[in-house]
C-alpha positions as CSV (number, residue, x, y, z in Angstrom):
1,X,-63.9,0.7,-30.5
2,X,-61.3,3.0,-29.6
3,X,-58.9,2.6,-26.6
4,X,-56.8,4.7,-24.8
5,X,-55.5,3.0,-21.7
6,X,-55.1,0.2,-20.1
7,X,-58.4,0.5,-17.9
8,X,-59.9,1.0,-21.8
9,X,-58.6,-2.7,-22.6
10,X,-59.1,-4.5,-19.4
11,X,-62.9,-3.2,-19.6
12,X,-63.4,-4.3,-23.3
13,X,-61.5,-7.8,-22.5
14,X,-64.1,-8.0,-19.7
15,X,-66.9,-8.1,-21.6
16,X,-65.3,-10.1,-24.2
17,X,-65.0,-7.4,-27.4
18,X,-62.0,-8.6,-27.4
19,X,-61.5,-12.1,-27.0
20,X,-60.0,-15.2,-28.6
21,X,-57.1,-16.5,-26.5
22,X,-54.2,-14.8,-29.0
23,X,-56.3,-11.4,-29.6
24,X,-56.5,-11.2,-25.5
25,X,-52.5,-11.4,-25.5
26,X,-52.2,-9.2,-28.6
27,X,-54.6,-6.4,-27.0
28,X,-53.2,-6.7,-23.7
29,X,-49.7,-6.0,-25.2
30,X,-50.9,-3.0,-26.0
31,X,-52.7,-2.0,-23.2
32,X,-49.5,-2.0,-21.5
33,X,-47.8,0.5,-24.3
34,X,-50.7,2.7,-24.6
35,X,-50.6,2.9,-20.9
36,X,-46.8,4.2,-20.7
37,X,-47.7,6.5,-23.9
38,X,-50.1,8.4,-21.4
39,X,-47.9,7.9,-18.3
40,X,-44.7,7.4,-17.5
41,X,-45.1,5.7,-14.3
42,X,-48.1,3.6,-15.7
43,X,-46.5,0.2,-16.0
44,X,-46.4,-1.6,-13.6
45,X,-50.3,-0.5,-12.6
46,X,-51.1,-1.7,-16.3
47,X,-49.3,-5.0,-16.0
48,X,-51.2,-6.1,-12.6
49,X,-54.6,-4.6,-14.5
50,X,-54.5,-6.3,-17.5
51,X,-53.5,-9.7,-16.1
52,X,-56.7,-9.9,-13.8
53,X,-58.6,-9.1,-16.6
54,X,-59.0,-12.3,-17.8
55,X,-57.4,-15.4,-15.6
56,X,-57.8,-18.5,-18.2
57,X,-56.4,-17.3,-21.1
58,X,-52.4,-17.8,-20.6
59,X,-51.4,-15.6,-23.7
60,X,-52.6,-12.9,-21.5
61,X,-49.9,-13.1,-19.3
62,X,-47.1,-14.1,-21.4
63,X,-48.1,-11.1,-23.5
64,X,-47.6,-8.6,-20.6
65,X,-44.6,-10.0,-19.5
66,X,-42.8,-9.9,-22.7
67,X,-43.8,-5.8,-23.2
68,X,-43.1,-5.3,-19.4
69,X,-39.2,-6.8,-20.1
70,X,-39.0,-4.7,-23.1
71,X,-39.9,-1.5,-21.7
72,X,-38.3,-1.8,-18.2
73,X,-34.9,-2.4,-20.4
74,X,-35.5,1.5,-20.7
75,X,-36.1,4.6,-18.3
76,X,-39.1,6.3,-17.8
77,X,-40.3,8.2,-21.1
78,X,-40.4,8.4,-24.6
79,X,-37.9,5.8,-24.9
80,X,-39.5,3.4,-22.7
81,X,-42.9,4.2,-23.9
82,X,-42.0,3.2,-28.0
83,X,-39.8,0.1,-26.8
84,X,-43.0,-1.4,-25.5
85,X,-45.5,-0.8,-28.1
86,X,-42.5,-1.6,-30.7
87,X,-42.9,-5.5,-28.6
88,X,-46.6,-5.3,-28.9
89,X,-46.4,-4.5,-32.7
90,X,-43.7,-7.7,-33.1
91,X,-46.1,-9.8,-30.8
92,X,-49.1,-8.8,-33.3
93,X,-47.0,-9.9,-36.1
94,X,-45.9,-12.7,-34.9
95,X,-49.2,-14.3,-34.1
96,X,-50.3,-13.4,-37.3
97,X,-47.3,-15.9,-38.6
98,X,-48.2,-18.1,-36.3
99,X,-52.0,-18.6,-37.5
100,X,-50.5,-19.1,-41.0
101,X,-48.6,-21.4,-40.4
102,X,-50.7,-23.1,-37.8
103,X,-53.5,-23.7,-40.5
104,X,-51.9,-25.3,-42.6
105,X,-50.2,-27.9,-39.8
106,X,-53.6,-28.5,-39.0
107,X,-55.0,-29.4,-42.8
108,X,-52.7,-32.0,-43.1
109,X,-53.5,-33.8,-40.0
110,X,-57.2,-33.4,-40.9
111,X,-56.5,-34.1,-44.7
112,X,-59.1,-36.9,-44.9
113,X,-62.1,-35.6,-42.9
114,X,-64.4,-34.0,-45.3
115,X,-67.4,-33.0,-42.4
116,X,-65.7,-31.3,-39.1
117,X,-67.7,-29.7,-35.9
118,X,-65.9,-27.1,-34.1
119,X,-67.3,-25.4,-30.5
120,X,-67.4,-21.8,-30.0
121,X,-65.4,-19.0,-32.6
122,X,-61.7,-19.2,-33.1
123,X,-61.7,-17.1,-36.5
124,X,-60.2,-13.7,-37.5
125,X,-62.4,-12.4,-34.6
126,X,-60.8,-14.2,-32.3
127,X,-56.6,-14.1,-33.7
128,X,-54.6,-12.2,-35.9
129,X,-54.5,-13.7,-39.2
130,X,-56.5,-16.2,-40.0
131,X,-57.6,-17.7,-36.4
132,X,-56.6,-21.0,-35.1
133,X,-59.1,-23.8,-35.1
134,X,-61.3,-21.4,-37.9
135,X,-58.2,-21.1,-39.8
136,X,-57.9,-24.8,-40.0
137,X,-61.1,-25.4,-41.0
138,X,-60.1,-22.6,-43.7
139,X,-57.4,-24.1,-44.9
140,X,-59.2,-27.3,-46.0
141,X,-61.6,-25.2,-47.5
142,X,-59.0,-23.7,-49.7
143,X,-57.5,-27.7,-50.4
144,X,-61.0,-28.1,-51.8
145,X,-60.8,-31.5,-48.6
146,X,-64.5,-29.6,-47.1
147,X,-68.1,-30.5,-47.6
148,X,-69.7,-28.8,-44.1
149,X,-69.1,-27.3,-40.8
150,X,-71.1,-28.1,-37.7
151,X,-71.3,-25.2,-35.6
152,X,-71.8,-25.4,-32.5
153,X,-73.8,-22.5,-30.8
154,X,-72.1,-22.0,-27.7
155,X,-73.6,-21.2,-24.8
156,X,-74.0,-18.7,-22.7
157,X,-73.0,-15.8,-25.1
158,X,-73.8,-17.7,-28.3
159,X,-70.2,-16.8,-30.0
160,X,-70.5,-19.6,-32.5
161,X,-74.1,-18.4,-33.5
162,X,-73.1,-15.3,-33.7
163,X,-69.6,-15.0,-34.8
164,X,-68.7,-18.3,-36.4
165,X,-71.4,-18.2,-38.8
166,X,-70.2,-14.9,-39.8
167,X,-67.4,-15.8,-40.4
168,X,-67.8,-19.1,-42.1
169,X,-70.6,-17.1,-44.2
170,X,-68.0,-14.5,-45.3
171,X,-65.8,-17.2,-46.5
172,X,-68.1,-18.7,-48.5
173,X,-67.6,-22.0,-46.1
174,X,-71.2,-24.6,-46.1
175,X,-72.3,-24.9,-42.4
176,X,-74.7,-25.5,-40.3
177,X,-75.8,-24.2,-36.9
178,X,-76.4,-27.0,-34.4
179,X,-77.4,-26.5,-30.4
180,X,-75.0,-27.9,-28.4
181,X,-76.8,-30.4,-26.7
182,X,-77.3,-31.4,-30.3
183,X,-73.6,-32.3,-30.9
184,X,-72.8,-35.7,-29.1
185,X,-75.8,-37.2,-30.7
186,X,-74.8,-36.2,-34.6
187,X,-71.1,-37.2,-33.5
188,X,-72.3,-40.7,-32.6
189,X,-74.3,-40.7,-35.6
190,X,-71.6,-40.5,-38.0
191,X,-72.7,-36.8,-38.9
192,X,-68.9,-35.8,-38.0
193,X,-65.6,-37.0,-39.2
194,X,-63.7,-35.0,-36.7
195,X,-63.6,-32.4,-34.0
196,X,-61.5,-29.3,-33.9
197,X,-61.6,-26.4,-31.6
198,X,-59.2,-23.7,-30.1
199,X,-57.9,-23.0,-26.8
200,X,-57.4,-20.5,-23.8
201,X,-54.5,-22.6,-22.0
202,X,-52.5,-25.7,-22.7
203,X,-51.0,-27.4,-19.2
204,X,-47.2,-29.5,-19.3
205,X,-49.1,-32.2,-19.7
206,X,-51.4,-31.6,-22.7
207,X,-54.6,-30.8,-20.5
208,X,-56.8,-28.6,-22.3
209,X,-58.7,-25.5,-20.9
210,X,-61.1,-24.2,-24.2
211,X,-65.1,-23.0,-24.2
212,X,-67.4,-24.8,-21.8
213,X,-68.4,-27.4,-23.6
214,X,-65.4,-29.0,-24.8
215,X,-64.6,-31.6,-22.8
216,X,-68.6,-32.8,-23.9
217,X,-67.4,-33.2,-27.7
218,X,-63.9,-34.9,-26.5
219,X,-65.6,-37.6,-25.0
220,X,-68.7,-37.7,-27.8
221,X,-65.4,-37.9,-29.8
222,X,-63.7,-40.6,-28.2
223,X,-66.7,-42.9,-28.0
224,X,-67.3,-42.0,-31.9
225,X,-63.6,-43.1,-32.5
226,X,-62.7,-40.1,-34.4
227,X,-60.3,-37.0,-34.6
228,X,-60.1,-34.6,-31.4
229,X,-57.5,-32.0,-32.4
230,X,-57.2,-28.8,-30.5
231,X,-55.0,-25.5,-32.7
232,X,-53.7,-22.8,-31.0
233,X,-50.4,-21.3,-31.2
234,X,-47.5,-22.0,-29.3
235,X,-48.0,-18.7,-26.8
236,X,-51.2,-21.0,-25.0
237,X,-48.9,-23.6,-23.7
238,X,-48.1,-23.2,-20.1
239,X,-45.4,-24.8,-18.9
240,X,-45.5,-23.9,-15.2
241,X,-49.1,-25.3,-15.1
242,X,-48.6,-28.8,-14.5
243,X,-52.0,-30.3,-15.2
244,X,-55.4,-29.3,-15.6
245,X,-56.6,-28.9,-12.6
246,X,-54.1,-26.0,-11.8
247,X,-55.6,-23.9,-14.5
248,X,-57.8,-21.1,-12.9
249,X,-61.4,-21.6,-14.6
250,X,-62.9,-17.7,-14.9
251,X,-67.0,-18.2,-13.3
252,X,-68.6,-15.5,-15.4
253,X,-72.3,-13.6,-14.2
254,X,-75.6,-15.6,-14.0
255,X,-77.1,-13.0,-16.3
256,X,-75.5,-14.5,-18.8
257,X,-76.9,-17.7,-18.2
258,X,-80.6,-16.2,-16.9
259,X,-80.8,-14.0,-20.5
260,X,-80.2,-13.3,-23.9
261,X,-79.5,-10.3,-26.1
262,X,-78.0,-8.6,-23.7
263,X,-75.6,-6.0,-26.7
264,X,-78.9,-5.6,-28.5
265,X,-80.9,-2.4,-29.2
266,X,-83.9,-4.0,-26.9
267,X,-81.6,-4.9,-23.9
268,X,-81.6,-8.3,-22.6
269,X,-84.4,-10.6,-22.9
270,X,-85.2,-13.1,-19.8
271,X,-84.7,-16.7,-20.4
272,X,-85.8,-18.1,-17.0
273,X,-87.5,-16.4,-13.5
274,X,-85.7,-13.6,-12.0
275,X,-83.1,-14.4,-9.8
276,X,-82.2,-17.8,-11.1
277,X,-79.6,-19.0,-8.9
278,X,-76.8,-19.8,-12.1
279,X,-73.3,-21.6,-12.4
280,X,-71.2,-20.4,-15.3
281,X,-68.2,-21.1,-15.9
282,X,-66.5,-20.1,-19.2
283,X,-64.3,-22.6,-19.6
284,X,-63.8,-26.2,-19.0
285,X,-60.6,-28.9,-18.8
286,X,-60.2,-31.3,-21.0
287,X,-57.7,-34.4,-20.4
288,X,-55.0,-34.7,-22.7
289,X,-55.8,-38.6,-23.1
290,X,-58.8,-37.5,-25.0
291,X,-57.0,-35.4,-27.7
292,X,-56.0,-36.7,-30.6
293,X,-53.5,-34.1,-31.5
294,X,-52.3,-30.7,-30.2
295,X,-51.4,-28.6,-33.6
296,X,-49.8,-25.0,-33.5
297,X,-47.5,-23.6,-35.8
298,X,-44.5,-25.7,-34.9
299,X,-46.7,-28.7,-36.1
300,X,-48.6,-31.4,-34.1
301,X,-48.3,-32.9,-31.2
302,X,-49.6,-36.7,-31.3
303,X,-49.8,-38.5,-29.0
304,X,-50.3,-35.1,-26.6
305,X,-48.1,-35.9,-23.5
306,X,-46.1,-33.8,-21.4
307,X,-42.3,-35.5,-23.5
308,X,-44.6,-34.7,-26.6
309,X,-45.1,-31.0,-25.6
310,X,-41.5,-30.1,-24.1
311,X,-40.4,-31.9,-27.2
312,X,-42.6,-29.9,-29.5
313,X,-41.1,-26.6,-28.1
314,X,-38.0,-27.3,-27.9
């Protein structure tokens, strides 16, 4: 893809080419500087843009207001244009430090579970660097700690199907593909030594807002008594979001739901009678009493509570 405005970014966050909770920040950082490269008096129409493009994913915001502070410390034109994309560039690098760092946090606290299942794709396709969750999983890998990856499928648009085996193929990492109805039943089982997944938004108090589906495994988890670790860097935590519930849960189009296929050369292929009447939300909460530990690249949170987390980033 190529992109050359904000309306370019907001339209390709929309349809999720870009997504991953820290990509979304990263390219929204510079949807605001390659707005101002093309207009002067673009910002603050780039800014309000962007942030509706995608309302669960915090980074999102915290990205736009970081570039928004740099360039407004500058008038209108060239100089306000390169401050901006010079704070998208350091944002990019930073969450590239931060999925380094963030994967190895996350080995350790996973340093005895040799078979992990992770929920939808938190991999280089989804971060800078090495991803979060994905990166974890990585990193034991790497320890030589791994034996197999359950992968969850993901529904509605399939991203661990259809990214997270990629990725885990590319890697040379042994997986399999599971449904994810599939997934309580091999976590209770004993098929699954722990759980670890990403996230779009981290509430105050440790409340967790990650793929539809998550707050499924948490519990499958809890009743399994094993690991529930979410990774995701530091920029996903939301301190003015109190709890859970306050986090705005995107509903996404019933065609998502009602087909299949729908980038393919064929079009989209019809799962169900036209017209379905669908829910589909993207997301779902998940109640910080159910995760183990929170790990970003500060290090882990355990237990998650709000102390924990203020603590944390302090």
């Amino acid at each position: 893809m190529e992109l050359r405005s904000a309306a370019d970014v907001v339209a390709a966050l929309k349809r999720l080419s870009i997504r991953g909770a820290p990509l979304i920040g990263v390219a929204a950082g510079y949807g605001v500087a390659l707005e101002l490269a093309r207009d002067d008096d673009g910002l603050e129409r780039a800014c309000a843009q962007l942030r509706a493009a995608r309302p669960t994913a915090v980074n999102l915001a915290h990205a736009v207001d970081r570039v928004r502070a740099a360039a407004l410390a500058h008038p209108p034109g060239a100089a306000r244009a390169a401050a901006a994309l010079a704070r998208a560039q350091a944002i990019h690098a930073e969450e590239e430090r931060f999925s380094h760092a963030l994967a190895g946090h996350g080995a350790d606290v996973l340093s005895r579970c040799r078979r992990v299942l992770t929920h939808c794709n938190t991999g280089a396709l989804a971060a800078p660097g090495r991803g979060t969750a994905l990166g974890v999983i990585a990193e034991l890998a790497v320890r030589g700690e791994l034996e197999r990856v359950l992968v969850c499928e993901t529904r509605p648009l399939l991203q661990g199907a259809r990214l997270t085996v990629y990725e885990l193929q590319r890697l040379g990492i042994g997986h399999e593909l599971i449904v994810d109805g599939a997934a309580a039943g091999l976590i209770a089982a004993g098929e699954a030594d722990a759980v670890v997944l990403g996230c779009d938004r981290v509430a105050a108090n440790g409340d967790v807002a990650n793929k539809v589906g998550t707050y499924a495994h948490a519990l499958a988890a809890r009743a399994a008594g094993i690991p529930f670790v979410v990774a995701g860097p530091s920029s996903t935590i939301d301190l003015a979001c109190p709890e859970g519930s306050a986090i705005a849960i995107e509903e996404r189009d019933g065609d998502e739901v009602r087909t299949v296929g729908a980038g393919s050369p064929d079009g989209p292929r019809a799962l169900t009678l036209p017209g379905t009447r669908c829910r589909n939300p993207a997301f779902d909460v998940t109640p910080a009493t159910l995760v183990t530990a929170l790990v970003t690249e500060r290090g882990a949170v355990t237990p998650v509570t709000a102390e924990g987390i203020r603590a944390h980033l302090a």
